[in-house]
C-alpha positions in Angstrom: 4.7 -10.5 14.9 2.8 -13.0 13.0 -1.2 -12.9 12.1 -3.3 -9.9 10.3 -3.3 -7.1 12.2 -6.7 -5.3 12.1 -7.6 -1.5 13.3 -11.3 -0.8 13.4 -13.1 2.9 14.6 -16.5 2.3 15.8 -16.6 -0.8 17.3 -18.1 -0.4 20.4 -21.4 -0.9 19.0 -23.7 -1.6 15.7 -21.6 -2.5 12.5 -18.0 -2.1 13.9 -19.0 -4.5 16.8 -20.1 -7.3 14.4 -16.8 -6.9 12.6 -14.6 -6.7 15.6 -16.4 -10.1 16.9 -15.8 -11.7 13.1 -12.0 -10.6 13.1 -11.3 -12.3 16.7 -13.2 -15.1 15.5 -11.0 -15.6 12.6 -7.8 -15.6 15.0 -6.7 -12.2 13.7 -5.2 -9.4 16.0 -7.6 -6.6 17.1 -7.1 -2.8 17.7 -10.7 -1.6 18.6 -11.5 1.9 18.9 -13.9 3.5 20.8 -14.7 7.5 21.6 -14.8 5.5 25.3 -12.6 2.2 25.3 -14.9 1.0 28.4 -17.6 0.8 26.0 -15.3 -2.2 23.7 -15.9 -4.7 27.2 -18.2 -6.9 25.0 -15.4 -8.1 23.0 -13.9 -9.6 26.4 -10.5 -10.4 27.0 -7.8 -11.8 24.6 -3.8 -11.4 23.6 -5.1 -10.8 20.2 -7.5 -7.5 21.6 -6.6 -4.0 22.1 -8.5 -1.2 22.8 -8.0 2.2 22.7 -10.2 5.6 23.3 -10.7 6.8 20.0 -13.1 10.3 18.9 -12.1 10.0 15.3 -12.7 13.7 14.9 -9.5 14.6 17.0 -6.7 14.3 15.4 -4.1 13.6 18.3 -5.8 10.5 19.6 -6.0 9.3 15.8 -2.2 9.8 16.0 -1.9 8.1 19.5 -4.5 5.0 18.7 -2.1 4.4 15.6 1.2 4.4 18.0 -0.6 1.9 20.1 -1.2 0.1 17.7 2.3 -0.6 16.3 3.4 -0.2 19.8 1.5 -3.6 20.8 1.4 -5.7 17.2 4.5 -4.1 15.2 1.9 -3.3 12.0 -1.6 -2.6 10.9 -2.6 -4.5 8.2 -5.8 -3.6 7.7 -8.1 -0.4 8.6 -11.9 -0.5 8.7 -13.2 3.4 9.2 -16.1 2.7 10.3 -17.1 5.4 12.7 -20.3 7.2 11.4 -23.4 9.0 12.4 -26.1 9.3 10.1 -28.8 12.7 9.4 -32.3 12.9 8.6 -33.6 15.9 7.1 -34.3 17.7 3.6 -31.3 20.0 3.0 -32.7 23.5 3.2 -34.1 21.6 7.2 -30.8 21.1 8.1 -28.6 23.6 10.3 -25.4 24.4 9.8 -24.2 23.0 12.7 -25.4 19.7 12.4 -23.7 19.5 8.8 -20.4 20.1 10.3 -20.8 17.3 13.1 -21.5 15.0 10.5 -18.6 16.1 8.0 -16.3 16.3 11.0 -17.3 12.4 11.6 -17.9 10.8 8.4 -14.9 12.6 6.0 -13.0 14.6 8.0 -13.0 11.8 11.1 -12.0 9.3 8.0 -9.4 11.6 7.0 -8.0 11.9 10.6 -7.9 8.3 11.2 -6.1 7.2 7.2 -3.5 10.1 7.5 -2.3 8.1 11.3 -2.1 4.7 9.6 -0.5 5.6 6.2 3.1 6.2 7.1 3.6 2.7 8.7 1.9 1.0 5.9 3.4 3.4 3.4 7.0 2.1 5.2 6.1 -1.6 4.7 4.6 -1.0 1.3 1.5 -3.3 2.6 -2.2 -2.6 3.9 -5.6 -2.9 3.4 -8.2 0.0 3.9 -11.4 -0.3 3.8 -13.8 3.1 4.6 -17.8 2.0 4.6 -19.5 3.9 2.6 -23.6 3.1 2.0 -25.9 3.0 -0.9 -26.4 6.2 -0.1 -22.7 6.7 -1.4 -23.5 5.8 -5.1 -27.2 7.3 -5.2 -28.3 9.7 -3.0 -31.4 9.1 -0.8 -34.1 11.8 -0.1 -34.5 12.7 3.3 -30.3 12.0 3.9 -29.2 14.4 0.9 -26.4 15.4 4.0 -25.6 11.8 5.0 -25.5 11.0 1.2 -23.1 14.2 0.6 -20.5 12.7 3.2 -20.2 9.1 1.6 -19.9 10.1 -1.2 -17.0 12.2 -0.4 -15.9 8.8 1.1 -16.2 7.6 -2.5 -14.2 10.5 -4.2 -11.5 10.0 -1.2 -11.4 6.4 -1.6 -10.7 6.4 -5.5 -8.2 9.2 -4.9 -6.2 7.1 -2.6 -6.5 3.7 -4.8 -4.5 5.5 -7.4 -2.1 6.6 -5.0 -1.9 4.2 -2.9 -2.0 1.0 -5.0 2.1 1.9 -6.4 3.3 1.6 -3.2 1.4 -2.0 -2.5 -1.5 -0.6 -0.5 -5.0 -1.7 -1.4 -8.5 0.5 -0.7 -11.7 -0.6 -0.9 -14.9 1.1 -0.4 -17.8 -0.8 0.8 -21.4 0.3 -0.2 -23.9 -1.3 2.6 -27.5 -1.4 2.0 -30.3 -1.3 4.5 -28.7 -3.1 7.4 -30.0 -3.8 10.7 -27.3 -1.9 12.5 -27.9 1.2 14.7 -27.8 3.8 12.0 -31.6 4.6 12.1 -31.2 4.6 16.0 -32.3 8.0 17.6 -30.9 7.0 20.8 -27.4 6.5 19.3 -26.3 6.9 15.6 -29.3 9.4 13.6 -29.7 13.2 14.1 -32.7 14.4 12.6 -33.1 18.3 11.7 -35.2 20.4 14.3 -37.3 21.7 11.1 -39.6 20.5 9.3 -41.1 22.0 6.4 -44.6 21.5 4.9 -43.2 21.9 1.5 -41.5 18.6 1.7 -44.3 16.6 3.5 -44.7 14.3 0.4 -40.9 13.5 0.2 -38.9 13.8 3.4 -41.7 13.6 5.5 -43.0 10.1 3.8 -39.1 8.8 4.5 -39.2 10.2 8.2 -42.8 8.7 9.0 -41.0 5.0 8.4 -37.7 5.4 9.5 -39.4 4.0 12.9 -40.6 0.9 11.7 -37.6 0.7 9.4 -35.2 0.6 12.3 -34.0 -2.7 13.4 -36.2 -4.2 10.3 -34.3 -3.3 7.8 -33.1 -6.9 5.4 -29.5 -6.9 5.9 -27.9 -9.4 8.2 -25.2 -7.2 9.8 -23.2 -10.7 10.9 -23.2 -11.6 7.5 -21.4 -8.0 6.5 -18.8 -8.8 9.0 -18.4 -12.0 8.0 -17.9 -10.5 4.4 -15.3 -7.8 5.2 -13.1 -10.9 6.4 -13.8 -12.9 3.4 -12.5 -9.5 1.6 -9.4 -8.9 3.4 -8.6 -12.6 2.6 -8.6 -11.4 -1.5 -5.0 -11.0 -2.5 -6.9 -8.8 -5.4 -9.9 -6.5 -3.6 -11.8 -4.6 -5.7 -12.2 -0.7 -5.6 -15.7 -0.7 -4.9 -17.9 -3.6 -3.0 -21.4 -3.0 -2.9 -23.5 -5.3 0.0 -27.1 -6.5 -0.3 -29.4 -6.8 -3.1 -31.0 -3.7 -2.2 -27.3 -1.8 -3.1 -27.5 -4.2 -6.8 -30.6 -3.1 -7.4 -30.2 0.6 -6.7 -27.0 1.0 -8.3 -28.4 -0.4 -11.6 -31.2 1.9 -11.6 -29.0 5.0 -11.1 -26.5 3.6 -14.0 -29.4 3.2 -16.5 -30.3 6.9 -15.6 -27.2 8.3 -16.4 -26.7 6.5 -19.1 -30.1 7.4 -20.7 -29.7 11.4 -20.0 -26.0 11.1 -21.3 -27.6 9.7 -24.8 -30.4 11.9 -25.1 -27.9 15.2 -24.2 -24.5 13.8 -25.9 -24.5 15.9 -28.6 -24.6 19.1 -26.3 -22.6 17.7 -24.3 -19.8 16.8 -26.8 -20.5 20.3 -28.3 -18.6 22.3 -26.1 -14.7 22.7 -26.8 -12.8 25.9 -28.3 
C-alpha cells in the first residue's frame, strides 16, 4: 500500500498525541497505541488510523500491535517509542520497586516494542526508528538520576542499533527533548515521585521538587512544534543519530561537553598511563 506507515506507543495523550495529530495531518497512515485504545478517540476517525491496546511492557501485545499493523497497512515505516513515565527523587529516596516500573517502561518497554517491528523492516531492508530520549539522556539531572539512568540506556541502545541496523537499510535516531510542555511533570499521569524524602538532600533534590509544580505545563517547549519536527525528520533521506530539541538541550549539551573535555585534559596523562 502506498503512503508512510507510522507506529507510535504513547499516543493517547501528552507528546505521542501531538505526533499522532501531526502524522494524520501530513496524510501519512497511523498505527496508535495505547495501554487502553479507547483512550486514542481524540484522533477521530480516518482510513489512514488504527489503534490498538498497547502496555509496552508486555511483550505479547507488542508482538500482536506489530501484526496489526502489517495486517491493516502491509509495512511499518517508521516507529516513534514514545511511551514513558518519568521519577522524581534523589537515588538513595527511591525504592526498588519504583526503579523497576520505570526500567520496565522506558528500556525494557522500548526493547519490547523494537524487537516486534524489526523482522518486517529487517525483511524489507527499510524503516525509521526513532526512541525519545530527553536532555536528561545526555546529562543527567538531579532529582531524576533514575529517569536520567533509563534514557540514557535509550542512548546506548539506540547507538547499538544504528550500527547494526544501518547495513541492512534501517535508520535510528534518538531524539533529546528539552523542557517541554507535555505531561511528563504531571502527578496525575506521567511522574512518580519517591515516598522519601531526606533532609540530607534538601538543598538539591528538594530545591528541584519545590518547582516541579510551577514548572509543569510552563515549561518553554512548544510540544506541536516537536511533532511537527519528528515529521520534518522522517522526511530526511539522511537522519542523523542523535537530534537534540530546544535551546535548553543546545545549551546543556554544550556545557556537559566542555566538562568532559576539560577533566579529560587535566587527567590525560593518567589516563593514557595505564596499559601493560
Amino acid at each position: 500500500m502506498s503512503g508512510r506507515v507510522w507506529l507510535i506507543t504513547g499516543a493517547s495523550r501528552g507528546i505521542g498525541a501531538d505526533i499522532a495529530r501531526a502524522v494524520l495531518a501530513s496524510g501519512d497512515k497511523l498505527v496508535a497505541a495505547a495501554r487502553r485504545s479507547a483512550a486514542l478517540e481524540h484522533l477521530g476517525v480516518s482510513d489512514n488510523l488504527l489503534s490498538v491496546p498497547l502496555d509496552v511492557t508486555n511483550e505479547q501485545q507488542a508482538a500482536d500491535a506489530a501484526a496489526a499493523a502489517i495486517e491493516r497497512f502491509g509495512k511499518i515505516d517508521i516507529l516513534v517509542n514514545n511511551a514513558g513515565i518519568c521519577l522524581l527523587g534523589a537515588v538513595e529516596e527511591t525504592s526498588a520497586a519504583q526503579v523497576e516500573a520505570l526500567y520496565r517502561t522506558n528500556v525494557f518497554g522500548l526493547l519490547n516494542v523494537t524487537r516486534a517491528v524489526l523482522p518486517s523492516m529487517r525483511k524489507r531492508r527499510a524503516g525509521h526508528i526513532i526512541n525519545i530520549s530527553s536532555v536528561a539522556g545526555y546529562a543527567a539531572a538531579t532529582g531524576f538520576g533514575i529517569y536520567s539512568s533509563t534514557k540514557f540506556a535509550v542512548e546506548g541502545l539506540s547507538e547499538a542499533l544504528h550500527t547494526e541496523l544501518t547495513p541492512l537499510g534501517i535508520h535510528v535516531t534518538v531524539v533529546e527533548p528539552g523542557f517541554f510542555r507535555s505531561d511528563i511533570l504531571d502527578k496525575e499521569k506521567s511522574l512518580i515521585e519517591s515516598a522519601r524524602h531526606l533532609a540530607d538532600y534538601d538543598g538539591t533534590v528538594g530545591k528541584v521538587r519545590a518547582i516541579v509544580p510551577q514548572f509543569n505545563y510552563n515549561q518553554p517547549g512548544d510540544p506541536v512544534k516537536l511533532a511537527r519536527a519528528l515529521v520534518e525528520l522522517a522526511n530526511s533521506p539522511d537522519p542523523p543519530l542523535r537530534l537534540p530539541l530546544g535551546p535548553d538541550t543546545l545549551q546543556r549539551m554544550a556545557e556537559k561537553n566542555a566538562v568532559v573535555a576539560r577533566e579529560t585534559a587535566a587527567w590525560r596523562d593518567l589516563a593514557a598511563s595505564t596499559n601493560v
